[in-house]
C-alpha positions in Angstrom: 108.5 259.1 238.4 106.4 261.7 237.1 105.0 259.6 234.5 104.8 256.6 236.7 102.4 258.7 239.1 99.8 259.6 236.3 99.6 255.9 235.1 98.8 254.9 239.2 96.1 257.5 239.1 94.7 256.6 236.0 94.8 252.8 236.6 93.1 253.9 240.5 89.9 255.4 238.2 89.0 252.0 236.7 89.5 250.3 239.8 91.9 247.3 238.9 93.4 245.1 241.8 96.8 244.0 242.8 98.6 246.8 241.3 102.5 245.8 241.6 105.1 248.0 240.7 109.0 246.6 239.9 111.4 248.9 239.6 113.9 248.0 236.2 116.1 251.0 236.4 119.2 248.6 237.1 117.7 245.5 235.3 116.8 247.0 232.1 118.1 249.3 229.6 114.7 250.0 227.8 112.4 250.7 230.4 112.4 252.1 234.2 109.5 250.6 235.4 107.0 247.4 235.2 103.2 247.5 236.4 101.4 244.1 236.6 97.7 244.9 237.7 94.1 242.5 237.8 91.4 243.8 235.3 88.8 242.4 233.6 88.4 242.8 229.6 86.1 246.0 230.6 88.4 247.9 232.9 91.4 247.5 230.2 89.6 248.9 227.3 88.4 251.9 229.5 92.1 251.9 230.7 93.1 252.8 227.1 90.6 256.1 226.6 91.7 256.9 230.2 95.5 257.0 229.9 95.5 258.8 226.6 93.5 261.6 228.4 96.3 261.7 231.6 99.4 260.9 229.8 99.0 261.9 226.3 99.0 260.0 223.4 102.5 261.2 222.8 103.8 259.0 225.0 101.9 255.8 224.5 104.3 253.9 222.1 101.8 251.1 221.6 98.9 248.5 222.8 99.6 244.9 222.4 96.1 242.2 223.5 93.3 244.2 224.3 91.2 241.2 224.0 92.2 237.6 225.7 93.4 238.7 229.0 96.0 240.3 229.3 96.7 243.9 227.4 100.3 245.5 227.4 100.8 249.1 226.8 104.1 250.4 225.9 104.8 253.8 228.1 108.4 254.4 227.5 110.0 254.3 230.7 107.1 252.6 232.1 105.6 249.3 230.8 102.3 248.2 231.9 100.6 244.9 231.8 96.7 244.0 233.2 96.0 240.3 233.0 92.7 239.0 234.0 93.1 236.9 237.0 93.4 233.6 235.2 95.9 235.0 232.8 98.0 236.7 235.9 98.2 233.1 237.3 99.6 231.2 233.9 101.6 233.6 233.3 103.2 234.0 236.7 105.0 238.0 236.0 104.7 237.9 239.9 106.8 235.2 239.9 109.6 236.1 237.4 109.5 239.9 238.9 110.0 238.9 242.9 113.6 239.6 242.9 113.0 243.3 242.4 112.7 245.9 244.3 108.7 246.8 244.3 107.6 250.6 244.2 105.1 252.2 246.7 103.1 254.7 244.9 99.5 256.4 246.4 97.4 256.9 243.7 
C-alpha cells in the first residue's frame, strides 16, 4: 500500500483527472493493484521523470506508449495506465474493471 501511496502523490503533482483505483489482490496473481487516470500526452511524459524521482527506478519494470494516448507503466504490484480522454472512452478499462472493489486513497 506503501507503494500504491507514492504513485497517488506523484500522479496528484501533474494534475491528471479521474484517477480510479481497482483493487486485484484476489483477481490477479501478478499485480495488486490497477490505476486508470485522464492525462494528456504532456502530463504522462512528466509522469515518467516524476515517478522515477518518488518511487525509484528500481521498481519501475517498464513503460509501454508514451505517445498515442495512452502510456502503461509496469510498477510491480501496482500497474498504472493514463489514457487521454478519447483513448479512456475506446478502450472502456472503466468498463471491464467495475466489478472490483475501487480503492480510496488521499494523495
Amino acid at each position: 500500500m506503501e507503494l500504491l501511496e507514492k504513485i497517488i502523490k506523484t500522479i496528484d503533482i501533474v494534475k491528471v483527472s479521474d484517477v480510479k483505483i481497482y483493487d486485484m489482490e484476489k483477481s490477479s496473481p501478478f499485480f495488486d493493484y490497477v490505476v486508470v487516470a485522464t492525462a494528456n500526452e504532456r502530463q504522462s511524459i512528466a509522469l515518467i521523470t516524476y515517478l522515477k524521482e518518488s518511487v525509484g527506478t528500481d521498481q519501475i519494470r517498464g513503460f509501454e506508449g508514451k505517445t498515442g494516448g495512452w502510456l502503461l507503466v509496469d510498477l510491480g504490484d501496482v500497474v498504472l495506465h493514463l489514457f487521454s480522454k478519447e483513448m479512456r472512452e475506446y478502450y472502456g478499462f472503466d468498463k471491464r474493471l467495475m466489478t472490483l472493489k475501487q480503492i480510496e486513497i488521499k494523495a
